[in-house]
C-alpha positions, -999 to 999 in steps of 0.1 A, spaced: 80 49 14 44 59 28 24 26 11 50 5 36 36 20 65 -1 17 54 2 -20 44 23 -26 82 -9 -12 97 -33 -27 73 -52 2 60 -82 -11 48 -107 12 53 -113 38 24 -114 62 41 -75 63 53 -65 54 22 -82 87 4 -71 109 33 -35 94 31 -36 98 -9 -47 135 -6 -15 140 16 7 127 -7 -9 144 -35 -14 116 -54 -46 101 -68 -63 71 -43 -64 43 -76 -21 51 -81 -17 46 -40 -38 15 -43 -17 2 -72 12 11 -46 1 -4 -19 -9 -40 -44 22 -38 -58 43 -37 -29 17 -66 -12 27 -85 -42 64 -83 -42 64 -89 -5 44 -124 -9 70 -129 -32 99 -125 -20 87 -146 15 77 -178 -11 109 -176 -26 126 -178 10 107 -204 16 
């Protein structure tokens, strides 16, 4: 999935994020809720391997 490969090279600049979203044809506040969501399952899945 695309929002993998933004968060494993940290788009954080708006920019990107809008140009990526246009791409995928899909508006920037549902690749943001993408991208969180996937952020927040990967923190916790690595404190429950903890």
């Amino acid at each position: 999935m695309k929002t993998k490969r933004l968060i494993s090279f940290g788009v954080t600049d708006f920019a990107s994020v809008k140009r990526e979203a246009s791409r995928m044809d899909i508006s920037v506040s549902e690749l943001v809720r993408r991208i969180v969501r996937d952020w927040l399952d990967k923190a916790r899945k690595s404190s429950k391997a903890r």
